[in-house]
N, C-alpha and C positions, 0 to 999 in steps of 0.2 A: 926820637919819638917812637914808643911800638904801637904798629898800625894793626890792628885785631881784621884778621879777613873775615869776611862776609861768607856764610856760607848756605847759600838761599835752600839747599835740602835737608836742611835740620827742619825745615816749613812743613808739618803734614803734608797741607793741599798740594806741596809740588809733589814730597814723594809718591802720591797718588797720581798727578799726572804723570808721573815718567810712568807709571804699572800700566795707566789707561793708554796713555803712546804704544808699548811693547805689546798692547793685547790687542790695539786695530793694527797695528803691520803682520800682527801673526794672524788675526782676522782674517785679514786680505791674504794672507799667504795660504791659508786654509781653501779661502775658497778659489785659491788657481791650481791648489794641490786636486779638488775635486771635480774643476774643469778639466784638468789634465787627463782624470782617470776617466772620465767620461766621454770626451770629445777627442782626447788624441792629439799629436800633434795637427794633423791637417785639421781636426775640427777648433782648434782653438780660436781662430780667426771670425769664429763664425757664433761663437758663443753669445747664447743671452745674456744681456746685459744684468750685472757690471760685467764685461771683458775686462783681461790684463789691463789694457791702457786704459780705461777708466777707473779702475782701482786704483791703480799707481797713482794717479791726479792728487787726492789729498794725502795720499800717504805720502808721497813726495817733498807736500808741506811739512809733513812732521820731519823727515830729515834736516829740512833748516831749523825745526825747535830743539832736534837732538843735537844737532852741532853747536849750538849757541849753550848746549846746558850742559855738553863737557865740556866746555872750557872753564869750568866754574869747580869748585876744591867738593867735589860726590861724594859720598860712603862707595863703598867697594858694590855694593849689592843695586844702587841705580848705576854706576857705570856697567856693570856687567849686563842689566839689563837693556841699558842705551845703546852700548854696542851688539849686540845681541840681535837689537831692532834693525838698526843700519846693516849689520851683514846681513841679513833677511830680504831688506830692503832692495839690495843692492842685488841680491841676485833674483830678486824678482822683475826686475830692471834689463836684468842678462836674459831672461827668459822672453820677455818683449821683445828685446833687440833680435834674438836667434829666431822668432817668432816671425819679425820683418824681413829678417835674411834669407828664411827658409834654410836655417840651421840645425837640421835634428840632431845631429851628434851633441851639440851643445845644450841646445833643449832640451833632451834625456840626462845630460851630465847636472846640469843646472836643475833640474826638476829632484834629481836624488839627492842633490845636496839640500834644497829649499825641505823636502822630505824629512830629511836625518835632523839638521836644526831646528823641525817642527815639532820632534818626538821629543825635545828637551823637558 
């Protein structure tokens, strides 16, 4: 019996969501790039609201919808962009944690990379 896969981003409305996902993780990446440049590391903690860790909060959610939507057969151009999101994601993540540790070496290293993956 040949079993035809299913391939849910042939769907407009998904391909649109994965663009609307990649553009609030880069959203949120935007604005801890301009907390950054503003407040410093020591000021970051002290940031008006949304701070890092409240950004993260939903964006966080969307890494379980990115995970759940690569495992599914993508065109080349939503995976690049789902992955994309998640290394974004992830080192915005690194930037919190360096943030709690009082990590600045990392926090500089982490902020130039969030930086260089922003000017894509």
């Amino acid at each position: 019996m040949d079993q035809k896969k299913v391939n849910l981003f042939d769907d407009e409305d998904i391909k649109k969501q994965v663009i609307e996902v990649w553009a609030t993780v880069f959203s949120a990446s935007n604005i801890v790039i301009q907390h950054a440049k503003q407040f410093g590391f020591d000021g970051m903690v002290v940031v008006p609201n949304p701070n890092i860790h409240q950004l993260l909060v939903p964006v966080r959610l969307l890494s379980q919808w990115i995970e759940v939507f690569l495992c599914e057969n993508m065109e080349y151009d939503q995976v690049r962009l789902m992955l994309n999101a998640k290394q974004q994601l992830l080192r915005m993540e690194m930037v919190a944690a360096a943030l709690e540790a009082g990590d600045l070496e990392n926090f500089n290293r982490t902020m130039e990379e969030i930086q260089n993956q922003a000017q894509i």
